[in-house]
MIDRENSE-457353 format. One line per 2 residues: their letters; for each residue x, y, z of N, C-alpha, C. Coordinates in nm, 2 decimals, decimal comma. Example, Ala and Ser with C-alpha at 12.3 -4.5 7.8 and 13.67 -1.06 7.14 Angstrom:
! residues 2
AS) 1,32/-0,57/0,78/1,23/-0,45/0,78/1,32/-0,33/0,78 | 1,28/-0,22/0,71/1,37/-0,11/0,71/1,29/0,00/0,79
//
This chain:
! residues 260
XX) -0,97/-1,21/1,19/-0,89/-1,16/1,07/-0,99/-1,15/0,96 | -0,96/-1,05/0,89/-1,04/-1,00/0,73/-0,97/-1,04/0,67
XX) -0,97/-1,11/0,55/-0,90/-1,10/0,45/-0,97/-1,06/0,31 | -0,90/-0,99/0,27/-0,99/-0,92/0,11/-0,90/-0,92/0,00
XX) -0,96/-0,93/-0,12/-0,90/-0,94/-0,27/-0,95/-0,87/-0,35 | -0,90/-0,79/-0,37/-0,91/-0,73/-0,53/-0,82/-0,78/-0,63
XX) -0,89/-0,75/-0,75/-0,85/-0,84/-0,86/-0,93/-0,81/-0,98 | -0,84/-0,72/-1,08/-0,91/-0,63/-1,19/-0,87/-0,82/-1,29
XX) -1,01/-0,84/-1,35/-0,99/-1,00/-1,46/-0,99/-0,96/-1,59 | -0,97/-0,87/-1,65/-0,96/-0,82/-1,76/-1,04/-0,94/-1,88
XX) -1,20/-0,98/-1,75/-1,27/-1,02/-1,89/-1,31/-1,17/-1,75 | -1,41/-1,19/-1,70/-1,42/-1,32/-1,62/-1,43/-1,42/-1,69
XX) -1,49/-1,43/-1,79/-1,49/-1,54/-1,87/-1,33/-1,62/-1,87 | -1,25/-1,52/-1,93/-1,10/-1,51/-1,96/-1,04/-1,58/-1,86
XX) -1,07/-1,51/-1,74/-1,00/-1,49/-1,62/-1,03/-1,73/-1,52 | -1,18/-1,71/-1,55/-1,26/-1,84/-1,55/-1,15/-1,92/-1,59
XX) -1,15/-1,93/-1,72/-1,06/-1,97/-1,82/-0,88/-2,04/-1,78 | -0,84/-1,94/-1,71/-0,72/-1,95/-1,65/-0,72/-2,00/-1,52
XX) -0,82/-2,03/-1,48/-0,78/-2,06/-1,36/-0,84/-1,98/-1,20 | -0,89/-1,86/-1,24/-0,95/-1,76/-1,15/-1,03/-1,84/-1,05
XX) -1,10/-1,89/-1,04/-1,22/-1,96/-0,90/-1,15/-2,10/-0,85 | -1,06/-2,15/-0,93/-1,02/-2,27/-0,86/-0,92/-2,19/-0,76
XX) -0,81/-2,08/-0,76/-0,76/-2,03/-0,70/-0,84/-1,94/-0,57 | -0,99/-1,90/-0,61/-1,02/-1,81/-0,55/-1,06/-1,91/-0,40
XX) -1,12/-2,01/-0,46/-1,16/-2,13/-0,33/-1,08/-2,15/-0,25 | -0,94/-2,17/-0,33/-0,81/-2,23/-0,21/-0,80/-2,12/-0,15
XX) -0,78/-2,04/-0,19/-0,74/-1,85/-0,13/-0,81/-1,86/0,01 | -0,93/-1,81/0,00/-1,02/-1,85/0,10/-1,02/-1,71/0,18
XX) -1,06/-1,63/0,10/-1,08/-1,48/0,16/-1,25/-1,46/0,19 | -1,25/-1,36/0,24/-1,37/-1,29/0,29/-1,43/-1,22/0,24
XX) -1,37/-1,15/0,12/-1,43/-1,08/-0,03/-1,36/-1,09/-0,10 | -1,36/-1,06/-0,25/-1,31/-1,08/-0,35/-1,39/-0,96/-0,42
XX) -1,29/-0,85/-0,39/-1,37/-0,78/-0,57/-1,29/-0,73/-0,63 | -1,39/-0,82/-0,75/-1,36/-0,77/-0,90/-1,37/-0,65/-0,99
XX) -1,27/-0,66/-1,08/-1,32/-0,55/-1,18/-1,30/-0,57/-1,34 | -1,34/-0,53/-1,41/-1,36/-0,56/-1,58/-1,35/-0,66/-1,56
XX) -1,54/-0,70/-1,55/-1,57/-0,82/-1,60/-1,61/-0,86/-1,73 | -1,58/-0,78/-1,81/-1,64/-0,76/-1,93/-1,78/-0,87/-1,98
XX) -1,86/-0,84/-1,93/-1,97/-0,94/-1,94/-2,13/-0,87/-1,89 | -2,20/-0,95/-1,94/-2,33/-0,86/-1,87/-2,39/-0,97/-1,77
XX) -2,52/-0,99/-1,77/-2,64/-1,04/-1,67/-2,64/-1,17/-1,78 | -2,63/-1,20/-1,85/-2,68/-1,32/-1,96/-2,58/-1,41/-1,98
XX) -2,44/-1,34/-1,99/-2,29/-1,41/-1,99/-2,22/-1,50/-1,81 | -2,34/-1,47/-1,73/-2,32/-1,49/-1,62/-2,34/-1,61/-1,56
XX) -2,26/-1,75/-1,54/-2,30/-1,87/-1,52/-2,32/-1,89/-1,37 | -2,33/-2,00/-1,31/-2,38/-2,01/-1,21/-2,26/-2,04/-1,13
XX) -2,15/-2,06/-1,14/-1,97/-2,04/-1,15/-1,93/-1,90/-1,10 | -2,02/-1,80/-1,18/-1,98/-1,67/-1,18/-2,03/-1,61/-1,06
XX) -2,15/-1,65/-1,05/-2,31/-1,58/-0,95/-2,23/-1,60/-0,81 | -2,23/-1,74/-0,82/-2,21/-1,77/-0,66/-2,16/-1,85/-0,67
XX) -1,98/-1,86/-0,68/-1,92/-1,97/-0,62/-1,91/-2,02/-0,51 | -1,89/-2,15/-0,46/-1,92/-2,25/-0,35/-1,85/-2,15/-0,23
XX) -1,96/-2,11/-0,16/-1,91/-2,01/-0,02/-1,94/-1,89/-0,06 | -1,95/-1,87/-0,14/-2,00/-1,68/-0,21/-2,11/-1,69/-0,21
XX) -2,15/-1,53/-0,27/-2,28/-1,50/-0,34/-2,17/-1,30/-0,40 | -2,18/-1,32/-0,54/-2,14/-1,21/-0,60/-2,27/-1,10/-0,61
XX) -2,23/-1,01/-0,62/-2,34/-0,87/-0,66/-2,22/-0,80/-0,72 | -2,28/-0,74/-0,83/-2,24/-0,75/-0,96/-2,31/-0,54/-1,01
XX) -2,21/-0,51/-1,08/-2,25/-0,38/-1,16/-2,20/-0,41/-1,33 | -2,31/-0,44/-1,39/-2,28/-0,43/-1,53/-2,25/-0,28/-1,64
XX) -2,18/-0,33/-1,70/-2,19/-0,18/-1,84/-2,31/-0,23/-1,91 | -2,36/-0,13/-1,90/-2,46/-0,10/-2,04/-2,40/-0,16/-2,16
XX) -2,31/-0,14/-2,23/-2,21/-0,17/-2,33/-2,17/-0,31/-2,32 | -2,18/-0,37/-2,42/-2,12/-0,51/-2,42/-2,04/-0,56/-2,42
XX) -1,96/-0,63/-2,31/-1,80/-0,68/-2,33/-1,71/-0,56/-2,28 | -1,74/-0,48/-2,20/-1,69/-0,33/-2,13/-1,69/-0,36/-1,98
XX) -1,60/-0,33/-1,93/-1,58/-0,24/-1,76/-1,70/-0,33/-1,68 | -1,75/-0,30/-1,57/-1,83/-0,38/-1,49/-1,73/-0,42/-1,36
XX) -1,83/-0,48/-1,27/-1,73/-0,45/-1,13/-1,85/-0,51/-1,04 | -1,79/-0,59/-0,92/-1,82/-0,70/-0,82/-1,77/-0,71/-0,71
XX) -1,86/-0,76/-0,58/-1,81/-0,81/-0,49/-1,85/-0,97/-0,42 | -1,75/-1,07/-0,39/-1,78/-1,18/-0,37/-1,79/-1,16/-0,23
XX) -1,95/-1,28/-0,15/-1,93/-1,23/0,01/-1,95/-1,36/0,08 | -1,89/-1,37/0,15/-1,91/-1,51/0,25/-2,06/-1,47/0,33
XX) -2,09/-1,37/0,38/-2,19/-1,34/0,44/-2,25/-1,21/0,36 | -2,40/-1,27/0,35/-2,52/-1,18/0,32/-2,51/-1,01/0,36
XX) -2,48/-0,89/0,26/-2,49/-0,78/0,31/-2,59/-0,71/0,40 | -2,63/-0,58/0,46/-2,71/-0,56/0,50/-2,76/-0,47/0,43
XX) -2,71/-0,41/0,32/-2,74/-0,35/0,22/-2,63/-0,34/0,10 | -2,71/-0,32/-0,07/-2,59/-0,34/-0,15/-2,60/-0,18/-0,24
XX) -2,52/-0,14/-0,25/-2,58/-0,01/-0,35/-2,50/-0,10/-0,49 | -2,57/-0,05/-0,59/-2,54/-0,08/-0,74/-2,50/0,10/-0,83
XX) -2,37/0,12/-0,81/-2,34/0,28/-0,86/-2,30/0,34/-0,76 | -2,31/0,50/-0,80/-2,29/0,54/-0,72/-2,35/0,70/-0,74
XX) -2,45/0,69/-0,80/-2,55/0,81/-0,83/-2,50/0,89/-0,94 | -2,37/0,86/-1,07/-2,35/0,89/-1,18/-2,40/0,88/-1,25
XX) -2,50/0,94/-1,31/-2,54/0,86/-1,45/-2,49/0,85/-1,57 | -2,38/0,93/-1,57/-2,26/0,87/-1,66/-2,17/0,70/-1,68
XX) -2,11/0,77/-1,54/-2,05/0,65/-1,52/-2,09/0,51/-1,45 | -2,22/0,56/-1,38/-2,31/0,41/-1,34/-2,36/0,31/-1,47
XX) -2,39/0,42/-1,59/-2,42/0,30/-1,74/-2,28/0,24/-1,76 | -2,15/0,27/-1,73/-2,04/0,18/-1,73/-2,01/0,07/-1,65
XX) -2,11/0,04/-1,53/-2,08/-0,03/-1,46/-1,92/-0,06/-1,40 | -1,93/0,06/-1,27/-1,82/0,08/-1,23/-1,81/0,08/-1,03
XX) -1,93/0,06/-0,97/-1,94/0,09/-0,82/-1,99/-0,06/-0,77 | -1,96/-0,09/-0,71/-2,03/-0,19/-0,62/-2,02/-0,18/-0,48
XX) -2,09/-0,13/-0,35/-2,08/-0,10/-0,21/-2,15/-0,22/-0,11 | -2,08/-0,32/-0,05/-2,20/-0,36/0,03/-2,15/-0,39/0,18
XX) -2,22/-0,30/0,23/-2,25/-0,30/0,37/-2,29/-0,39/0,49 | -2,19/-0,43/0,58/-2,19/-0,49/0,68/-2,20/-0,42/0,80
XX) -2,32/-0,43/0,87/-2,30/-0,30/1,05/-2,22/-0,16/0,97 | -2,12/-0,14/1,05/-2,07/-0,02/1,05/-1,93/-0,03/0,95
XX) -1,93/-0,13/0,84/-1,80/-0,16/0,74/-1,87/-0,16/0,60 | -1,81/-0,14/0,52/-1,81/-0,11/0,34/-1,71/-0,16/0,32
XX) -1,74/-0,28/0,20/-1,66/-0,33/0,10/-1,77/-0,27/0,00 | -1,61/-0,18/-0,10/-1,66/-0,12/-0,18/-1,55/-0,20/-0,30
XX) -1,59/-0,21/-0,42/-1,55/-0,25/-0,54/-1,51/-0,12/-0,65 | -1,45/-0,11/-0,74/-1,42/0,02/-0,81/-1,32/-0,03/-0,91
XX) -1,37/0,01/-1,00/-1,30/0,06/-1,14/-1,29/0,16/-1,20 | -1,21/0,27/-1,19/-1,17/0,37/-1,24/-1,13/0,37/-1,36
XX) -1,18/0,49/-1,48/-1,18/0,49/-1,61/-1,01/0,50/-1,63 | -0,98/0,44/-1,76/-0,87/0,47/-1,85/-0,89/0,53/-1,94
XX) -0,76/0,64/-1,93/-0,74/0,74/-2,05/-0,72/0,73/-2,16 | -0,61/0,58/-2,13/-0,51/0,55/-2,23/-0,55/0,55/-2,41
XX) -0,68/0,50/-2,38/-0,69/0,49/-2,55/-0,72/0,67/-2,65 | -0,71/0,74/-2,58/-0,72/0,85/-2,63/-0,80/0,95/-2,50
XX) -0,77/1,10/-2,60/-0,79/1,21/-2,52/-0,96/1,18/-2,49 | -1,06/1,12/-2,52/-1,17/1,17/-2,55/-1,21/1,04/-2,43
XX) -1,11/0,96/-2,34/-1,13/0,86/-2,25/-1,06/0,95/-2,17 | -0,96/0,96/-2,19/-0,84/1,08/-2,05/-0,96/1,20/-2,00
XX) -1,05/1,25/-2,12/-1,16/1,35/-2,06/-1,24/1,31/-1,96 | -1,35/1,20/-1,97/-1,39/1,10/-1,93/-1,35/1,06/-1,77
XX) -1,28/1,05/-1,79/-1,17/0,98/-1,66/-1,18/1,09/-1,58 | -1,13/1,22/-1,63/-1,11/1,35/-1,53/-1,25/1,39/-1,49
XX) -1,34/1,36/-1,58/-1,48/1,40/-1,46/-1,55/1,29/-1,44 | -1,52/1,15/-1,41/-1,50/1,04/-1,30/-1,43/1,14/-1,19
XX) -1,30/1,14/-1,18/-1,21/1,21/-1,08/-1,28/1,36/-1,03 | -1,37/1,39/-1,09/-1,45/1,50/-1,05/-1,58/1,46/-0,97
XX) -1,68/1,37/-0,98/-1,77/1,32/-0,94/-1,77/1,24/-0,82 | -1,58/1,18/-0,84/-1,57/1,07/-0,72/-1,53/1,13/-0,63
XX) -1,47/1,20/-0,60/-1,37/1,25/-0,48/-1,53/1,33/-0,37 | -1,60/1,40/-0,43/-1,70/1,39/-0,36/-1,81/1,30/-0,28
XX) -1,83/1,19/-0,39/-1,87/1,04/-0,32/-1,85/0,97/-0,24 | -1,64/1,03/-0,20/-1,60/0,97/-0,11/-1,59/1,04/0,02
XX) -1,62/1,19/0,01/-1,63/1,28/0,10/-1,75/1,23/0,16 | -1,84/1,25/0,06/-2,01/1,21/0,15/-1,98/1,04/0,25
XX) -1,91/0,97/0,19/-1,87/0,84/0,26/-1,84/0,86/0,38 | -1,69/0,92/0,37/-1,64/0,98/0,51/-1,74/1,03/0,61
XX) -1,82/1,11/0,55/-1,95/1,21/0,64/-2,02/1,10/0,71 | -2,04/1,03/0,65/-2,14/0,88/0,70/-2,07/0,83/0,83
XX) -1,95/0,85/0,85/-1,90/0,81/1,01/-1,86/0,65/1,00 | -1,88/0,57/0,88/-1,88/0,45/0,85/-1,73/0,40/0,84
XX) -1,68/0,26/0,87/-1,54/0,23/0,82/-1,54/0,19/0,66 | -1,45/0,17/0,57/-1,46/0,12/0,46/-1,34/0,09/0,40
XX) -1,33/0,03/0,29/-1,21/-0,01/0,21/-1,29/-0,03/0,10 | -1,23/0,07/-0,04/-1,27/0,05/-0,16/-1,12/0,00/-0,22
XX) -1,18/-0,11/-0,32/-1,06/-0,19/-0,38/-1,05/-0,21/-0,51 | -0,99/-0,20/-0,60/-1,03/-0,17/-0,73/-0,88/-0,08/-0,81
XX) -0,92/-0,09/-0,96/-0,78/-0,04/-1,04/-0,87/0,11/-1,04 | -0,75/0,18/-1,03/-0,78/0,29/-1,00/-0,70/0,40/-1,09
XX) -0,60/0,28/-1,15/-0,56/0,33/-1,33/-0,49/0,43/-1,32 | -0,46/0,48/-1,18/-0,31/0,60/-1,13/-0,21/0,49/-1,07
XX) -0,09/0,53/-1,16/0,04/0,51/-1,03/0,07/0,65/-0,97 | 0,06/0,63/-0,80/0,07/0,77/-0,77/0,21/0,85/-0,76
XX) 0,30/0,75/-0,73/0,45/0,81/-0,68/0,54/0,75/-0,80 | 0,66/0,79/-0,79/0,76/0,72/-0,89/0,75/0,62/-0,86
XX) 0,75/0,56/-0,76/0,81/0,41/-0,69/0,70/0,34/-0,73 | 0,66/0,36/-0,79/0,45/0,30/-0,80/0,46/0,21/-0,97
XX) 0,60/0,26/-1,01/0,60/0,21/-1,15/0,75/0,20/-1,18 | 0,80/0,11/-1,31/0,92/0,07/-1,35/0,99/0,21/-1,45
XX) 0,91/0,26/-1,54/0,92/0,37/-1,57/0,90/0,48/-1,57 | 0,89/0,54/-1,46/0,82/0,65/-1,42/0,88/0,76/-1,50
XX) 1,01/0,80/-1,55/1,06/0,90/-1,64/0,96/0,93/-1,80 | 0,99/0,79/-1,82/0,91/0,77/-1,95/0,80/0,86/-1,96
XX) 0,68/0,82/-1,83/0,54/0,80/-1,84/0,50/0,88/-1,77 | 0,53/1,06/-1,76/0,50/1,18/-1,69/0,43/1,21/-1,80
XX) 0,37/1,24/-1,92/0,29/1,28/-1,97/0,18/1,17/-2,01 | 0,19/1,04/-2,00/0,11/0,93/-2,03/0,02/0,96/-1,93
XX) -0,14/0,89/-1,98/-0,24/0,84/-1,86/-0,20/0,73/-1,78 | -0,24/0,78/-1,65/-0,20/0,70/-1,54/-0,09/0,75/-1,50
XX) 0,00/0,85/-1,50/0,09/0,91/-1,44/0,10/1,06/-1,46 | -0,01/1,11/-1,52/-0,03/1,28/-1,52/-0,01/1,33/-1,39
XX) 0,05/1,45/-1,40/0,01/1,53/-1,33/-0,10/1,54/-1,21 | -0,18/1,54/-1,27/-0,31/1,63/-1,24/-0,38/1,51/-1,21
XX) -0,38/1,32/-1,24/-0,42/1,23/-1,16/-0,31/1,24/-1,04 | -0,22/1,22/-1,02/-0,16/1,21/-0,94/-0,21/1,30/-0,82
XX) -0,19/1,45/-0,84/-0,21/1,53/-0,78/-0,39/1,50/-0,69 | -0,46/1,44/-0,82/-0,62/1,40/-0,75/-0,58/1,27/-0,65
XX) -0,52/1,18/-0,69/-0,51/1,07/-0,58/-0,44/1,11/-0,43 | -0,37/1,24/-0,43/-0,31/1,28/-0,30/-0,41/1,36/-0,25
XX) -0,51/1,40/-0,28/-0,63/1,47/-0,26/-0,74/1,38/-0,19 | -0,76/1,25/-0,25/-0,78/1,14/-0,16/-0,73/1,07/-0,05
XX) -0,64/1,08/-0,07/-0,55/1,05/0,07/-0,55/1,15/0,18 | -0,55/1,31/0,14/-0,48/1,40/0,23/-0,63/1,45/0,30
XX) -0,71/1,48/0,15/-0,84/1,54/0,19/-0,93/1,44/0,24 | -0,95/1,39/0,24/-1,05/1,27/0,26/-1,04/1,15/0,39
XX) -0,87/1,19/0,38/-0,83/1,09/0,54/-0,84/0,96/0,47 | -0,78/0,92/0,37/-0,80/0,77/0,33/-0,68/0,72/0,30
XX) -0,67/0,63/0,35/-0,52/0,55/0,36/-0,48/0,41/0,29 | -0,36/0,42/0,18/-0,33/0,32/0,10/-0,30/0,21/0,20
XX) -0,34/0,11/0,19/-0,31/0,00/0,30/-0,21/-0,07/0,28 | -0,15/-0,09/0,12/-0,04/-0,18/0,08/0,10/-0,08/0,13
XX) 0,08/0,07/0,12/0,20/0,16/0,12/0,21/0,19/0,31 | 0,09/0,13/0,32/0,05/0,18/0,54/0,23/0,08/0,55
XX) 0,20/-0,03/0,49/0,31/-0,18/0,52/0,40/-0,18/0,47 | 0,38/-0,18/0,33/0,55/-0,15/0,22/0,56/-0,03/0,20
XX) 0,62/0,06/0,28/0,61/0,23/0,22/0,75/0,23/0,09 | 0,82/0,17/0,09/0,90/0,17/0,05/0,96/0,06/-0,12
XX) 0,90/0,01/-0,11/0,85/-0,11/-0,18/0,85/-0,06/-0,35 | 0,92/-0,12/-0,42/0,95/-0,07/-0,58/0,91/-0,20/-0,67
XX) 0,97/-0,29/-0,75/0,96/-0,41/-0,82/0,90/-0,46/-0,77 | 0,87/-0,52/-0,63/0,78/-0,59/-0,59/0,64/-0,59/-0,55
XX) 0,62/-0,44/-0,60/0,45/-0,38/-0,56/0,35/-0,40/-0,68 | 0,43/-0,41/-0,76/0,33/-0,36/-0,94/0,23/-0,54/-0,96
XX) 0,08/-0,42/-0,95/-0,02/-0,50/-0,98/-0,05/-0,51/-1,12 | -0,05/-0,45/-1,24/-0,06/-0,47/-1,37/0,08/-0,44/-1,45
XX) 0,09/-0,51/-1,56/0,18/-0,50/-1,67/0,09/-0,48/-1,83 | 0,16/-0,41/-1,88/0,15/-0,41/-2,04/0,18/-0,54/-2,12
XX) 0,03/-0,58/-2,19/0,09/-0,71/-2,26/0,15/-0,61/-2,40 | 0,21/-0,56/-2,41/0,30/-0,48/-2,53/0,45/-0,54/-2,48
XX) 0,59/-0,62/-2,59/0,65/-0,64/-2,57/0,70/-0,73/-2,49 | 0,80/-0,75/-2,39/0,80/-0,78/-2,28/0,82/-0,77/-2,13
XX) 0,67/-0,68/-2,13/0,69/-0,59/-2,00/0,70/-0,70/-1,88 | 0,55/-0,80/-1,85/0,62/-0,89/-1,72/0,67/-0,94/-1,73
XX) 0,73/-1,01/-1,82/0,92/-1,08/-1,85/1,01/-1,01/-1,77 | 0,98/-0,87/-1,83/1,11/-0,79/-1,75/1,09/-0,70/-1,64
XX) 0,96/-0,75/-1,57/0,90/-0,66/-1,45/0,89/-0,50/-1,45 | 0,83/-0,46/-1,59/0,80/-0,35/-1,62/0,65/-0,31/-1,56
XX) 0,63/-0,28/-1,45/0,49/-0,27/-1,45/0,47/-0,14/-1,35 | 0,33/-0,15/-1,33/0,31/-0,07/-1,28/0,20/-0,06/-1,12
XX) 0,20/-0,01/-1,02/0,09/-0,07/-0,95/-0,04/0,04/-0,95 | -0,13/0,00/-0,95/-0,26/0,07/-1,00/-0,38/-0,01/-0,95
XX) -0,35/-0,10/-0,84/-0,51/-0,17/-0,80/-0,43/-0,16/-0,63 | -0,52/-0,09/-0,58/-0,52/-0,03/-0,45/-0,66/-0,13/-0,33
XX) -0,58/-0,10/-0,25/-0,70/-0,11/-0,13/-0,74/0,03/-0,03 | -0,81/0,13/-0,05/-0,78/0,25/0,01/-0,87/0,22/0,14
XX) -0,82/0,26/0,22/-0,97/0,21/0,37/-0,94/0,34/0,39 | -1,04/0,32/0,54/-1,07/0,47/0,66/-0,92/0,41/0,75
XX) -0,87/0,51/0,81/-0,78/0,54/0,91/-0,79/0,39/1,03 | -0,91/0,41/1,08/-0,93/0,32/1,18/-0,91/0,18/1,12
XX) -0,97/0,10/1,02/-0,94/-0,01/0,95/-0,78/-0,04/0,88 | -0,75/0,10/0,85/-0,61/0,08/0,80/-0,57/0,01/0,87
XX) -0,52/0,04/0,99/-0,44/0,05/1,09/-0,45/-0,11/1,14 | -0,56/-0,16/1,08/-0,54/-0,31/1,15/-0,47/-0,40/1,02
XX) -0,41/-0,33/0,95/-0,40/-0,40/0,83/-0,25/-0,47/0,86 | -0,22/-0,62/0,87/-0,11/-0,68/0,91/-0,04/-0,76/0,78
XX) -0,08/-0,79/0,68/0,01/-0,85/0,54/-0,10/-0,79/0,48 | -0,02/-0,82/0,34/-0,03/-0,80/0,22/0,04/-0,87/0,12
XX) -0,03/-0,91/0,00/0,06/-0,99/-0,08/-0,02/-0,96/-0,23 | 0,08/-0,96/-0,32/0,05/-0,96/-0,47/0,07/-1,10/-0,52
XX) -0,01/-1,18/-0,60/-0,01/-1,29/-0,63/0,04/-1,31/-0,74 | 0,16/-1,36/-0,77/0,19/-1,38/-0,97/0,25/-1,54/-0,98
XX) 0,21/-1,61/-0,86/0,25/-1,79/-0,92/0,17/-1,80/-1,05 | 0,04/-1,76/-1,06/-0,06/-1,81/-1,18/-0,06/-1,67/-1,23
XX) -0,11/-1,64/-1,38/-0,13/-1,50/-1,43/-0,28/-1,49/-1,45 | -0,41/-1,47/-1,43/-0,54/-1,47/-1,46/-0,59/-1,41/-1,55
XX) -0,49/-1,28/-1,57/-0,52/-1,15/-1,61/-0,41/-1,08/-1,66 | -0,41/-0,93/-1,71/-0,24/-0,84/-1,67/-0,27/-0,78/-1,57
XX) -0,33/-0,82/-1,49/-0,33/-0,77/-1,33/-0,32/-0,92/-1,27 | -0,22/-0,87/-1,11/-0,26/-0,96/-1,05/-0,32/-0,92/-0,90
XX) -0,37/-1,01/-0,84/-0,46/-1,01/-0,73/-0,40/-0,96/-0,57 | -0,43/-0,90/-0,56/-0,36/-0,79/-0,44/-0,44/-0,83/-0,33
XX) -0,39/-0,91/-0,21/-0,47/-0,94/-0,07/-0,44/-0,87/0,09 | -0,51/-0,85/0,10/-0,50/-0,75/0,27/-0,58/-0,85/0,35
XX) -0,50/-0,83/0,42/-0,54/-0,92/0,58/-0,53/-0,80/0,67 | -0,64/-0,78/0,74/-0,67/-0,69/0,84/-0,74/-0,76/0,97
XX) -0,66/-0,75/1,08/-0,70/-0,74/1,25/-0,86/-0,67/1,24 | -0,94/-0,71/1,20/-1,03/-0,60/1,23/-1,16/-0,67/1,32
XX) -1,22/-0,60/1,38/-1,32/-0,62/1,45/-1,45/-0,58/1,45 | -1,56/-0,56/1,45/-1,67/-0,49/1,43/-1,70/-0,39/1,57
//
């Protein structure tokens, strides 16, 4: 059995702080990746690097206290890529890939629009640069699961207010339409929706700290496990984790039958 975690920390220090690595030890997965760790190479303790059974590899932002993104591994890769040949969005520190035989654990953070048009731009040529990245992936013949917020809800059922939030980032059009483009063109399969296709209030990985959205289970889901077909398919639970709060995301786990 695989088991994997993603889990956007909106800040690892923060996330440290709350509780994140004492849970991650008992958890006892096979990878862990992260995203917004808002931190660089210098803010990184020895806690952070390699917790007891790990060893992380890490993508920083250029920018300080910004975006960045990780993979925790029980076992040594056989290669790690750092990016993913953007030079836009690799100074964001947004890709982490590391390679086992013929499997990819990939880590990903996908930009937000939300703070204005001039990040929604941004975002849309991310969504321009990546869907090819992932083609060349596919080409490779390789299995993989990239895990990460991915800052689309794709379907109504993917969110509490989906009427609302047809013109908001993260529920445009035109992302939507690009995340079915991933799935359809690409052959890449949501693993949480392979199991809960149906699945509404109980799927949503992030909430708005505005108001009282997780009080009243306003949320949305936006941190995905997308794999190749063949890996999907071994995918047997799934669970979103909200006993403890780390973050306004919570940590989304896949257990997969899988084999090499």
């Amino acid at each position: 059995m695989l088991k994997i975690v993603s889990a956007n920390l909106n800040g690892i220090r923060s996330a440290a702080k709350k509780g994140f690595f004492t849970w991650m030890a008992k958890h006892d997965a096979d990878f862990i990746c992260v995203q917004e760790l808002k931190a660089q190479a210098p803010d990184m303790t020895p806690e952070f690097l390699t917790p007891p059974g790990y060893t992380g590899y890490f993508h920083y932002a250029e920018k300080k206290g910004y975006s960045g993104a990780g993979v925790y591994c029980k076992t040594v890769p056989d290669n790690v890529q750092i990016g993913f040949g953007c030079a836009e969005f690799d100074a964001e520190g947004r890709y982490v890939q590391c390679d086992f035989g013929k499997l990819s654990v990939i880590s990903v953070y996908c930009p937000s629009g939300s703070s204005g048009e001039e990040r929604q731009q941004a975002k849309f040529r991310f969504m321009d640069v990546f869907l090819p990245h992932l083609l060349e992936l596919k080409a490779q013949g390789r299995d993989f699961v990239i895990c990460g917020d991915w800052n689309i809800a794709h379907n109504e059922i993917d969110l509490k207010n989906f009427k609302g939030n047809r013109k908001n980032s993260g529920f445009l059009p035109e992302e939507r339409a690009w995340l079915s483009r991933v799935f359809d063109e690409v052959e890449l399969v949501d693993a949480y929706r392979r199991l809960h296709p149906n699945t509404t209030d109980e799927c949503y990985t992030w909430w708005s700290n505005r108001g009282q959205a997780y009080a009243k289970n306003v949320g949305w889901r936006i941190d995905y496990q997308v794999a190749t077909p063949a890996l999907a398919e071994t995918a047997r639970s799934a669970a979103i984790y909200k006993d403890e709060r780390f973050s306004d995301h919570a940590p989304l786990t896949i257990d997969y039958d899988w084999k090499q």
